[in-house]
Each structure stands twice: as structure tokens, then as C-alpha cells.
TIDO-760722 format. One line per field, with one value per residue (C-alpha): residue number from 0; residue in three letters; x, y, z. Coordinates in pm, 1 decimal. Layout:
// residues N
k	NUM; ...
r	ALA; ...
east	X; ...
north	Y; ...
up	Z; ...
***
This chain:
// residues 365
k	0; 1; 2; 3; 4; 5; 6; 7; 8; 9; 10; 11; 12; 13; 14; 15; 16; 17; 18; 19; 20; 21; 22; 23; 24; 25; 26; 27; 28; 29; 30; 31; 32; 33; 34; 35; 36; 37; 38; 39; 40; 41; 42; 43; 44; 45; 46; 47; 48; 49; 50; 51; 52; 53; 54; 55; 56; 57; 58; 59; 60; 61; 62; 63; 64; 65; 66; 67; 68; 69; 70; 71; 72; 73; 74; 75; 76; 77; 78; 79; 80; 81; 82; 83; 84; 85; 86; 87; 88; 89; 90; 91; 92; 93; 94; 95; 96; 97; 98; 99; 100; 101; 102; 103; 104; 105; 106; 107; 108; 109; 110; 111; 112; 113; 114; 115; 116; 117; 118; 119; 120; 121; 122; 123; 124; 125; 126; 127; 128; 129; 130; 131; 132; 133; 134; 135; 136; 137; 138; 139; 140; 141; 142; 143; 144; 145; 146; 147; 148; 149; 150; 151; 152; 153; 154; 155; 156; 157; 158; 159; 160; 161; 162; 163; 164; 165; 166; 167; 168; 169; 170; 171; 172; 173; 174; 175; 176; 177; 178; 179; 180; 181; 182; 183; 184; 185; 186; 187; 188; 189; 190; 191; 192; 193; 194; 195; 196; 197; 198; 199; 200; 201; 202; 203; 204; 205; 206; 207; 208; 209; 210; 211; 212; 213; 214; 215; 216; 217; 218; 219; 220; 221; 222; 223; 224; 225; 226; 227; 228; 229; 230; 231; 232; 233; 234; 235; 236; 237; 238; 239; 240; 241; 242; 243; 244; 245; 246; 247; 248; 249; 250; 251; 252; 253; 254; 255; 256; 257; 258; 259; 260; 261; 262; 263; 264; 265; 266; 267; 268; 269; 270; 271; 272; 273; 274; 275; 276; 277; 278; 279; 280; 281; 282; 283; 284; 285; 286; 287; 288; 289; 290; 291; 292; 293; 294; 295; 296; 297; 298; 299; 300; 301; 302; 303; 304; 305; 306; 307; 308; 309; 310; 311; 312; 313; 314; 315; 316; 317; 318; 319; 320; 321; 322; 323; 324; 325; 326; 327; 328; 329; 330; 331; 332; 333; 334; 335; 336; 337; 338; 339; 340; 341; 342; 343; 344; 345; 346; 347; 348; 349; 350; 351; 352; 353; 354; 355; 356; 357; 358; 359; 360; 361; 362; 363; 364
r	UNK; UNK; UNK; UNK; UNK; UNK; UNK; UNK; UNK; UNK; UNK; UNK; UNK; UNK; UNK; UNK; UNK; UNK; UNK; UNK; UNK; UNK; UNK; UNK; UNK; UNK; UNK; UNK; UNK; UNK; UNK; UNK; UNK; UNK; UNK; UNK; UNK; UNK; UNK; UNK; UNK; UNK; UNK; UNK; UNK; UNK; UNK; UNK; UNK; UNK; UNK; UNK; UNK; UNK; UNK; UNK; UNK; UNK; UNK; UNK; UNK; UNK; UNK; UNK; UNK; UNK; UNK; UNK; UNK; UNK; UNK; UNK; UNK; UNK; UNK; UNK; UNK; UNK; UNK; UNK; UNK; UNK; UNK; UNK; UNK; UNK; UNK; UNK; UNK; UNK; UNK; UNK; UNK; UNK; UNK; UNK; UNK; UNK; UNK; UNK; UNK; UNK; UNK; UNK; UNK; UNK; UNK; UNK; UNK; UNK; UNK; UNK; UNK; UNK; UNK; UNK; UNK; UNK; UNK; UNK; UNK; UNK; UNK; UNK; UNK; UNK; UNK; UNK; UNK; UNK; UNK; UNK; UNK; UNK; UNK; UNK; UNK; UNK; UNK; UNK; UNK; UNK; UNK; UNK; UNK; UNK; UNK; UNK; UNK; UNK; UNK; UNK; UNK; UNK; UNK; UNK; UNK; UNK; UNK; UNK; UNK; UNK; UNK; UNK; UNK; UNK; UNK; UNK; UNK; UNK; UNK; UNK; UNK; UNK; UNK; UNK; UNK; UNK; UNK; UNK; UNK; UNK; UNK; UNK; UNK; UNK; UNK; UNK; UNK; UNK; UNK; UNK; UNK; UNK; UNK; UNK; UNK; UNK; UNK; UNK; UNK; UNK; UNK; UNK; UNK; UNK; UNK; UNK; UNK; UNK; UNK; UNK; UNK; UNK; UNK; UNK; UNK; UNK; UNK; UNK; UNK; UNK; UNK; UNK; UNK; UNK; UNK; UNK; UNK; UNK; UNK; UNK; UNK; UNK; UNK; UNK; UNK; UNK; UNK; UNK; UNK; UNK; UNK; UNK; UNK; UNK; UNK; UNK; UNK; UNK; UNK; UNK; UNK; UNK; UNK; UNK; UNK; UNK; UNK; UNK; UNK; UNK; UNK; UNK; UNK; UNK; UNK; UNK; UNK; UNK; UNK; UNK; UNK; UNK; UNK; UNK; UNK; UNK; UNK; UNK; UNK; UNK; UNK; UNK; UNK; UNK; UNK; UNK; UNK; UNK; UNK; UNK; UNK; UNK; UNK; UNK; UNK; UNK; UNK; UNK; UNK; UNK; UNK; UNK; UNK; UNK; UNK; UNK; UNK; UNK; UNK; UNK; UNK; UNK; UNK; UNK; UNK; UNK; UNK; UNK; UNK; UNK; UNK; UNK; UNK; UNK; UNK; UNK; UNK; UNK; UNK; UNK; UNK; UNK; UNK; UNK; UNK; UNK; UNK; UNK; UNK; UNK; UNK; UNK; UNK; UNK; UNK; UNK; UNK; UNK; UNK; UNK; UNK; UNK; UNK; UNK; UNK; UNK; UNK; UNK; UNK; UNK; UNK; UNK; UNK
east	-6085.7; -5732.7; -5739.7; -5772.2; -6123.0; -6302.0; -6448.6; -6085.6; -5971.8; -6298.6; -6187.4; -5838.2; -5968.8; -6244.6; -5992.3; -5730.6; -6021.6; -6144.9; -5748.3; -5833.0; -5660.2; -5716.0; -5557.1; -5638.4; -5533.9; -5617.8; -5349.4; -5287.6; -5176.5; -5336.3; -5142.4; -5072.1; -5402.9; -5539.6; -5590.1; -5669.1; -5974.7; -6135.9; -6021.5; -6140.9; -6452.5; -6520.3; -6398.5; -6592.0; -6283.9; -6423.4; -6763.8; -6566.0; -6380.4; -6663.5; -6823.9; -6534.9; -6407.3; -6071.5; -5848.1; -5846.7; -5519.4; -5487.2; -5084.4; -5077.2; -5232.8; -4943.5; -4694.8; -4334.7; -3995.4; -3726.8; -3548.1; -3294.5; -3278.0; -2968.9; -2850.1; -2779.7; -2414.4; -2467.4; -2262.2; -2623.2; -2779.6; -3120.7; -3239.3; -3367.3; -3212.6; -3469.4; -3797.9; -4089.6; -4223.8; -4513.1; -4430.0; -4707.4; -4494.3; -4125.3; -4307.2; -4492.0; -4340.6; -3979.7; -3910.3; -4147.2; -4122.8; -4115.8; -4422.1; -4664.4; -4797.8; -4781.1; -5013.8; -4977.3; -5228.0; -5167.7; -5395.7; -5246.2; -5178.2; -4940.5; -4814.8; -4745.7; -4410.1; -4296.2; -4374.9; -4595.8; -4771.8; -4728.9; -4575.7; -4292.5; -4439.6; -4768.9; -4549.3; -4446.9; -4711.8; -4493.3; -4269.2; -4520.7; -4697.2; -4489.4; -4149.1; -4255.9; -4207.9; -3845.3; -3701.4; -3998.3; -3782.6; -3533.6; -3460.5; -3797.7; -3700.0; -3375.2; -3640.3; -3905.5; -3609.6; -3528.3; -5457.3; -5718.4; -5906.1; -5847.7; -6030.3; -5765.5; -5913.4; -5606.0; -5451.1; -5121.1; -4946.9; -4638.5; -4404.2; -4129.6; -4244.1; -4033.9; -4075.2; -4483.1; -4398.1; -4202.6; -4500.7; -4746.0; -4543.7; -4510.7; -4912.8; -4907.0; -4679.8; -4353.1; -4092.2; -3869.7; -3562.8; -3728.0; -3877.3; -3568.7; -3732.7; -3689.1; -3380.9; -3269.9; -3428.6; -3235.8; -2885.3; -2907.7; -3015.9; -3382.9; -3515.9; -3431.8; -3193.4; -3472.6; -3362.5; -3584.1; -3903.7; -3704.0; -3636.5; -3979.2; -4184.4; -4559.3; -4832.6; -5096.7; -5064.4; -4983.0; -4922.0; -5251.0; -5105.2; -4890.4; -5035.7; -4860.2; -4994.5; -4919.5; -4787.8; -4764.4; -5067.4; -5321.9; -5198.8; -5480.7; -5435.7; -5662.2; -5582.7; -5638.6; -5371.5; -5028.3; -4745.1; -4400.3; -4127.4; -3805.8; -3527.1; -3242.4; -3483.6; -3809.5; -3853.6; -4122.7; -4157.2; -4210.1; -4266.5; -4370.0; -4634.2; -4787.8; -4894.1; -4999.4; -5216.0; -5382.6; -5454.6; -5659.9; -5846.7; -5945.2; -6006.0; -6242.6; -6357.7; -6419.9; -6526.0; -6183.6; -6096.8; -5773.6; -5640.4; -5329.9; -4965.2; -4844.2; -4389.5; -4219.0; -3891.7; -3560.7; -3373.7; -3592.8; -3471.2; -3560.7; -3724.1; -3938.1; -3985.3; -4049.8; -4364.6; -4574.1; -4850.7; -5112.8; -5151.6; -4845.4; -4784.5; -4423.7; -4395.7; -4057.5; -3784.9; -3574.6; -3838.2; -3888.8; -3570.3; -3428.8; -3772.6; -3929.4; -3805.1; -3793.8; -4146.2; -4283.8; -4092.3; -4226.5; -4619.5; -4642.5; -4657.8; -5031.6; -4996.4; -4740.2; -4845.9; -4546.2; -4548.1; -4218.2; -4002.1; -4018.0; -4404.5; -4567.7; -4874.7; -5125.4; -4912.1; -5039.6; -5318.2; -5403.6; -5284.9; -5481.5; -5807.8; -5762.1; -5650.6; -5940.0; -6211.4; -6243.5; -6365.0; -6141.7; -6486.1; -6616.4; -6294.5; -6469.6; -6805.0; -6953.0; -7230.0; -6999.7; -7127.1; -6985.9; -6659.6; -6606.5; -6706.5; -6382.5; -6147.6; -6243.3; -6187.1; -5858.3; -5732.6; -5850.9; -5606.9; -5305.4; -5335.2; -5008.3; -5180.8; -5096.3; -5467.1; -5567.8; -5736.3; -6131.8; -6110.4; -5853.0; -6087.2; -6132.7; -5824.7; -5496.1; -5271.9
north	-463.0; -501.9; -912.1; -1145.3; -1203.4; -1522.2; -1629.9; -1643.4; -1816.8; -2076.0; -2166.5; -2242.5; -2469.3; -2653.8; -2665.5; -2900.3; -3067.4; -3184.8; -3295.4; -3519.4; -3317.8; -3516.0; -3263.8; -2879.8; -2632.8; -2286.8; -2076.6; -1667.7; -1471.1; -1119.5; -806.9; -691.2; -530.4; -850.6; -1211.2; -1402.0; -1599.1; -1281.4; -1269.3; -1532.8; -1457.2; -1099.4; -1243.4; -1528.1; -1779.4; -1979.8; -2056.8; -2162.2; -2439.6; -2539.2; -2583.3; -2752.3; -2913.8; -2740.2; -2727.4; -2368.8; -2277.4; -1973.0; -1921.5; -1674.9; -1983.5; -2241.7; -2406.6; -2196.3; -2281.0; -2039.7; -1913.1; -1629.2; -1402.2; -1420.2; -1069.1; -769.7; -691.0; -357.9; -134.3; -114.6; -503.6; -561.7; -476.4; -826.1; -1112.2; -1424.9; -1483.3; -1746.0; -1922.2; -2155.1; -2545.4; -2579.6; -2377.6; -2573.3; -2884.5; -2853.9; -2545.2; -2584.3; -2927.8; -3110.0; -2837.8; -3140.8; -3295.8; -3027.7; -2783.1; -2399.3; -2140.0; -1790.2; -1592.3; -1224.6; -910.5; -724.5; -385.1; -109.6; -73.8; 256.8; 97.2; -160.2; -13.2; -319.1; -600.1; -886.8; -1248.0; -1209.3; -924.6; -1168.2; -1397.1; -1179.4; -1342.3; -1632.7; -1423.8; -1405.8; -1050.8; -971.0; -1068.4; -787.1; -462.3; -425.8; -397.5; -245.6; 63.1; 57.5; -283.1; -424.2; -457.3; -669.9; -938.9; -960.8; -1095.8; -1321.8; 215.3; 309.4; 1.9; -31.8; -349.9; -429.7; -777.1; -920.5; -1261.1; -1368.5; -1720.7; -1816.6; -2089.4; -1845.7; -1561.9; -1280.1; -1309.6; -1292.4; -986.5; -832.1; -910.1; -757.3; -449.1; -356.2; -375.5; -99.5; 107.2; 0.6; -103.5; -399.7; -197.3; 13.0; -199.4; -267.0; -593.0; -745.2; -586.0; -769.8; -1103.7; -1123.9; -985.1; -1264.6; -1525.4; -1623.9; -1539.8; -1846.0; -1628.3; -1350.7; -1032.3; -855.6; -883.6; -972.3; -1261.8; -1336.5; -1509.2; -1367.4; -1559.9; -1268.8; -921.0; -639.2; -310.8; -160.1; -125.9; 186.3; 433.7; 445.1; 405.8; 587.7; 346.0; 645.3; 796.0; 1034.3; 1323.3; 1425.0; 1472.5; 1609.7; 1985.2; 1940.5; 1675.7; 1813.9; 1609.1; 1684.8; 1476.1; 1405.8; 1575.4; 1316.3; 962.2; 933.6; 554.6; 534.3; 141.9; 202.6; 492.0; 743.8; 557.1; 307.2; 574.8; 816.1; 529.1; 461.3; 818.0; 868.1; 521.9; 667.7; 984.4; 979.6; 657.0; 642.0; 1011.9; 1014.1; 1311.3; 1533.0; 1777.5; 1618.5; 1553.7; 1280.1; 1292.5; 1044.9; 994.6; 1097.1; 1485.0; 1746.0; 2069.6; 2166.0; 2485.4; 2173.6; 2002.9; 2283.7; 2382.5; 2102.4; 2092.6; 1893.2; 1509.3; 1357.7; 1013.0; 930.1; 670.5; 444.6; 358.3; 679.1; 918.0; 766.4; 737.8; 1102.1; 1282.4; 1037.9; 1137.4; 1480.7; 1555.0; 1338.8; 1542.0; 1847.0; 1697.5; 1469.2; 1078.0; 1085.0; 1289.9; 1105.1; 759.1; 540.2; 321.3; 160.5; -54.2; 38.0; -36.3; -162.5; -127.9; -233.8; 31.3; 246.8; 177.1; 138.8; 537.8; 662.2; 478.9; 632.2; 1002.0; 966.5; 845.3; 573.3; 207.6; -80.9; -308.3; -48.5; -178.5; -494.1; -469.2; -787.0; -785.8; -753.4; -1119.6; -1273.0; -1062.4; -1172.9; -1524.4; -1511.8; -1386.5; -1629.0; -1893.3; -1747.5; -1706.3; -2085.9; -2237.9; -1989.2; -1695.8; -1520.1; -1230.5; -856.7; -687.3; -361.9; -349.0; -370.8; -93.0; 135.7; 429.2; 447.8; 302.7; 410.3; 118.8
up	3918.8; 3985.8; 4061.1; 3787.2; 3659.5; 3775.3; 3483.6; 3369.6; 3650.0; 3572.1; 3216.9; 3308.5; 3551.5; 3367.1; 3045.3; 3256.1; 3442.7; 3093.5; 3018.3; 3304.3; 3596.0; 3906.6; 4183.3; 4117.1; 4367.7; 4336.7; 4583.1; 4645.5; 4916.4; 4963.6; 5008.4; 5325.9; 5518.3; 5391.3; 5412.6; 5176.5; 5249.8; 5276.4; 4897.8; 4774.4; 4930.9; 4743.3; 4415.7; 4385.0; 4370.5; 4640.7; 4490.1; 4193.0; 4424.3; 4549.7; 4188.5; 4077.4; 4358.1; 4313.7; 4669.0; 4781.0; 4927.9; 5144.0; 5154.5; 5477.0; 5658.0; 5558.8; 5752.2; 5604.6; 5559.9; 5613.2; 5286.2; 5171.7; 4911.2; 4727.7; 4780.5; 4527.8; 4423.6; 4564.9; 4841.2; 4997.5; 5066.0; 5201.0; 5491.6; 5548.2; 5340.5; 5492.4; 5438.0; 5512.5; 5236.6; 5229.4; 5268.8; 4974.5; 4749.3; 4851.2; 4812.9; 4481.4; 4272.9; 4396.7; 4470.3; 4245.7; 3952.2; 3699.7; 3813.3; 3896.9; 3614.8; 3786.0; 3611.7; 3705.7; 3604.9; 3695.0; 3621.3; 3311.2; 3480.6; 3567.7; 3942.7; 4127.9; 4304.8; 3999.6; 3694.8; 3602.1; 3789.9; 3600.7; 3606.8; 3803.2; 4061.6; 4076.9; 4308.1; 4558.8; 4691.0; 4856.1; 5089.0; 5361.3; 5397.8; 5727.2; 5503.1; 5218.4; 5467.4; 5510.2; 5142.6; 4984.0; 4855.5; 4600.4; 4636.4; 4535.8; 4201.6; 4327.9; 4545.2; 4253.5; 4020.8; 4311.5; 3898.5; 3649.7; 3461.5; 3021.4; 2870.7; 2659.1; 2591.6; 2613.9; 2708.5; 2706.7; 2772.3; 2764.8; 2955.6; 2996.0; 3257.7; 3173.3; 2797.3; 2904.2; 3074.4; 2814.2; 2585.7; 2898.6; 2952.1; 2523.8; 2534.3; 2790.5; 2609.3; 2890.3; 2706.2; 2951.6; 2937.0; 3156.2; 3406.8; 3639.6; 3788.5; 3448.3; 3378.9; 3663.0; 3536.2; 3236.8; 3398.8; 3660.2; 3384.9; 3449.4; 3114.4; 2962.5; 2685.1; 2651.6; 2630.7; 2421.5; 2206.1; 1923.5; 2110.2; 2091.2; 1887.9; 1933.5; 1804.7; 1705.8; 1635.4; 1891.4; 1655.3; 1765.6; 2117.1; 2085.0; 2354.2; 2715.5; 3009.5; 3302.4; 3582.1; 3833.1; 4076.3; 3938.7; 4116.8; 4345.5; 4718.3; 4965.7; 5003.9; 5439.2; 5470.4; 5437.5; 5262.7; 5327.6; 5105.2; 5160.4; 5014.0; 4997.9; 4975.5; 4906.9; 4748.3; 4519.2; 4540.2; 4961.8; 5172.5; 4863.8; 4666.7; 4936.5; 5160.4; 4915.6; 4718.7; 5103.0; 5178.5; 4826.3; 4855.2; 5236.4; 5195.3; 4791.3; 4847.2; 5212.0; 5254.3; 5511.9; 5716.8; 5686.5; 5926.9; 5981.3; 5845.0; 5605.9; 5628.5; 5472.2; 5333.9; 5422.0; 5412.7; 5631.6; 5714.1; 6095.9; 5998.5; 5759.9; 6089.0; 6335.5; 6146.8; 6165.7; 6422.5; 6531.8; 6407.3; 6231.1; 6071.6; 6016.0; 5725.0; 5639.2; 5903.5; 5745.6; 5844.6; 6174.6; 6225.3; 6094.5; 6245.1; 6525.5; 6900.8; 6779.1; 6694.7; 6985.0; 7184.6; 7053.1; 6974.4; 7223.9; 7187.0; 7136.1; 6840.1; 6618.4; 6440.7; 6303.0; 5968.7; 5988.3; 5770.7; 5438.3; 5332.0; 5644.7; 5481.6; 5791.1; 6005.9; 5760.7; 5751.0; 6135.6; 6137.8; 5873.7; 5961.5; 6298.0; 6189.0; 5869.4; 6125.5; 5836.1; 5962.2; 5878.1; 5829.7; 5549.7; 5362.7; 5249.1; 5096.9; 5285.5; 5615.2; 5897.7; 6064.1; 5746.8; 5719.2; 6149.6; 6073.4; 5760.2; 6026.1; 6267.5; 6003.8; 5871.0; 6218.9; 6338.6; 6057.0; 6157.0; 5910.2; 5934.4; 5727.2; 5860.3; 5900.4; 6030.7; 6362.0; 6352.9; 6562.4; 6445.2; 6382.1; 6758.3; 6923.1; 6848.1; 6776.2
***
């Protein structure tokens, strides 16, 4: 379970409707491949609106207004310094921070790309899903300061959301010096003076944490599907991790087929190049760009599937449903009238949400 339980979600909720909270509004934004009615759907948040009569708010259908990140003192800036953010977030968190209470309530868990998933990564959920693709890379750390399942039984609340995820991150065995998101966090000032635990003052005891968690992917790959790394860039937080994590999920959860060629990164020698045959999918604008017109030259068009950007993660997904013969639909465990009648809905009230093609295990997209 990687989202945050609903009964969690339900006793936040009924605790501030018994404070006599008139206005409730319950808001996410699903990662890309997703949207996020379809979300709330499979995790029960929407029955508990409806219970409650709490305002569901699905971001990726909101009107946005245009923002920019403030930019990294780095020889190498983003690739893309704007984004779209929701008009429900600029009106209500940003605006009116002094009259609205915000709760975030992320999953406590480690993260393949960010070392942890907590707080501050939880709202990378306002950019807009088609906003997250082009810096995913070595600058994800930069733009959030701007997966195997522990009950650790563990809940942790705080007003200050670094210092929560320096508390988060010690339970999983991480200390925050090296997570560079909140490295970044304090350096630019929005910890609020935190800089370390001992800046904290924890209420309850957290000595019996003291194993550490892996943050990284088990490393199992299906033998059929080749992999071929770069040499000079292969970012973990876009092209390495994203791809790899949507090629296991396919292939030993989906019963996916292989046969073909993952490349990603950037740094391939031509004798590296000139050996590939068949089926290859080029992931992360390096790749494409170092590798693209050469191997459609020499495989033809029909046999060489682009992910571009940095983590275009429905690009990537598009391929390897069509490559894996794997059925975007199978992806959500509803009946298929009810997962149509979601999109319909999502789509109706302007979902902006970056989803697969129903098809994409016949057509090539």
C-alpha cells in the first residue's frame, strides 16, 4: 500500500469535523499514468466524502495559474523553470495560508528517485503531472525544496514539514544529511531554523528504530529484456529508476513479455549501439537525443519507442504496455464499465492528468 491509509485519512477528518469544521476539502493529484479520480476511487477516499460530506478535490481537473520555480545556483538550471499550479492551491494554501488549516498527510516510505517520500515530496503533487517530466533527474531534489511494505505503526505530526521529515527519514534508518531534498530545505531556509534532530524536540520515543531501509529497487530484472546504461549519465531520480520500477511492475505482476531492449541514459559506445536488434525503447531526452536517429535508421521507425523528457512516465508506459503485450485497463483492479465511466467523468471536468492509452497493447502510440 504505498498511499496513505483511509481509515487514517477518516479520523483526521471526523477529529476537525467534531472541532466544528464547517468546509473540509480532501485534495491529491495522482502520479503521472494516473488521474486522480480514479484514485480516490480504488482507495476508498471518495466513499469517505460522501460519508462525511467532505469536498473531494481532484487537482489535475483545476483551473491553474502559471508559476516558476526559483532556479538552482548551479552552472546547469532546469530544463523547465514554469509550471501550472492549481487555482485551489494559490487561493487557499498560498494566498490565504493564515486562514485555512493545510494537513499533509503523506505515506511514511522510502522512494526509488528521492530517497524518501515524505512531507515535502508528498506535494509534488501541485505542479501538474505534465509539469513533473522535464527536471525529473538530478534536479528533482532542487524542485521538491521549491517499495516493499514495514508496519511500523507509526505516526508523526508536526507543523514544521521538514523537521517531520527529518523525524520520518531517522525511523527508516536515513539520516537528513543524506537526503539532498532536505538538504536543500534547510540551505535555502524553509525549515523554520531546523537543521537537525537535535533541533527537535520529539514527543515519544524512537530508539527502537535503528535498522535501514533500503530506498533503492530490489534488483530483479527479467533476464529476456536487455538493459543497457549509460556510461556518462544515468539519473537515478528520472530515466534510471522510473523505467526500471515500470518494467518489474509489468513484467512480475502483469505476467509482461520481454524480447526487447530497455537504453537509457547518456555515454554509449557505437560498438554498445551497433549490437542491439529487434525492439528498442529509448528512455530520457539524453538517450534519445545521443542514440535516436541512429538506431531508427538502422531498426527502422517501427521498431524504436521514445520516453522523452526526463521521466515521462505515460511515454513509458504507452511503450512497454505495447512491447509487454500488457493491457493498460488490467492496471486498475475495477470492472472496466466503471473504470470508462471514471475517465469519462475525469475528462468531462478537464482532467489535465497524463494516462496511458486504453489501447496501447495493440496500437503503437
Amino acid at each position: 500500500m504505498c498511499y496513505t491509509r483511509p481509515e487514517l485519512v477518516e479520523a483526521v477528518i471526523r477529529y476537525w469535523k467534531e472541532k466544528g469544521a464547517k468546509n473540509i476539502y480532501l485534495f491529491e493529484n495522482s502520479t503521472q499514468g494516473n488521474f486522480t479520480r480514479m484514485v480516490f476511487a480504488l482507495t476508498g477516499y471518495s466513499n469517505i466524502c460522501r460519508r462525511l460530506g467532505v469536498k473531494q478535490i481532484f487537482l489535475d481537473e483545476e483551473k491553474n495559474v502559471s508559476f516558476e520555480f526559483r532556479g538552482k545556483k548551479t552552472e546547469e538550471g532546469y530544463y523547465q523553470s514554469s509550471f501550472l499550479i492549481p487555482e485551489f492551491i494559490v487561493k487557499r494554501l498560498i494566498e490565504r495560508k493564515d486562514e485555512n488549516l493545510y494537513i499533509n498527510l503523506p505515506k511514511l516510505k522510502t522512494h526509488s528517485m528521492a530517497e524518501v517520500t515524505l512531507g515535502v515530496k508528498n506535494q509534488w503533487a501541485f505542479p501538474q503531472q505534465k509539469d513533473r517530466r522535464a527536471d525529473h533527474n538530478y534536479n528533482l531534489p532542487h524542485k521538491l525544496a521549491d517499495e516493499c511494505i514495514i508496519p511500523f505503526r507509526a505516526l508523526i505530526g508536526s507543523k514544521n514539514v521538514v523537521a517531520a521529515d527529518m523525524a520520518g527519514a531517522k525511523i527508516l534508518g536515513i539520516d537528513a544529511e543524506n537526503i539532498e531534498h532536505l538538504k536543500i530545505a534547510v540551505e535555502r531556509g524553509y525549515s523554520g531554523g531546523v537543521s537537525s534532530l537535535d533541533d527537535i524536540n520529539l514527543i515519544g520515543n524512537i530508539s527502537d528504530f535503528v535498522k535501514i531501509y533500503s530506498s533503492d529497487l530490489i534488483p530483479r530484472f527479467p533476464d529476456d529484456v536487455r538493459i543497457i546504461r549509460g556510461k556518462e549519465r544515468l539519473c537515478r531520480e528520472g530515466c534510471k529508476n522510473n523505467p526500471l520500477t515500470v518494467l518489474q511492475t509489468l513484467y512480475y505482476d502483469y505476467g509482461g513479455k520481454g524480447g526487447w531492449t530497455l537504453l537509457m541514459g547518456k555515454g554509449h559506445s557505437a560498438q554498445e549501439l551497433d549490437s542491439i536488434k529487434g525492439k528498442v525503447l529509448i528512455v530520457g531526452r539524453c538517450a534519445i537525443a545521443e542514440t535516436g536517429d541512429l538506431l531508427i535508421r538502422r531498426l527502422g521507425k517501427k521498431n524504436v519507442y521514445f520516453s522523452g523528457y526526463c521521466n515521462d512516465l505515460c511515454a513509458t508506459l504507452n511503450a512497454m504496455c505495447h512491447l509487454m503485450k500488457v493491457s493498460p485497463l488490467k492496471l486498475a483492479p475495477l470492472p472496466l464499465f466503471t473504470s470508462l465511466k471514471l475517465l469519462a467523468l475525469a475528462k468531462l471536468h478537464g482532467s489535465q492528468a497524463s494516462i496511458p492509452h486504453f489501447l496501447a497493447n495493440h496500437i503503437k502510440t
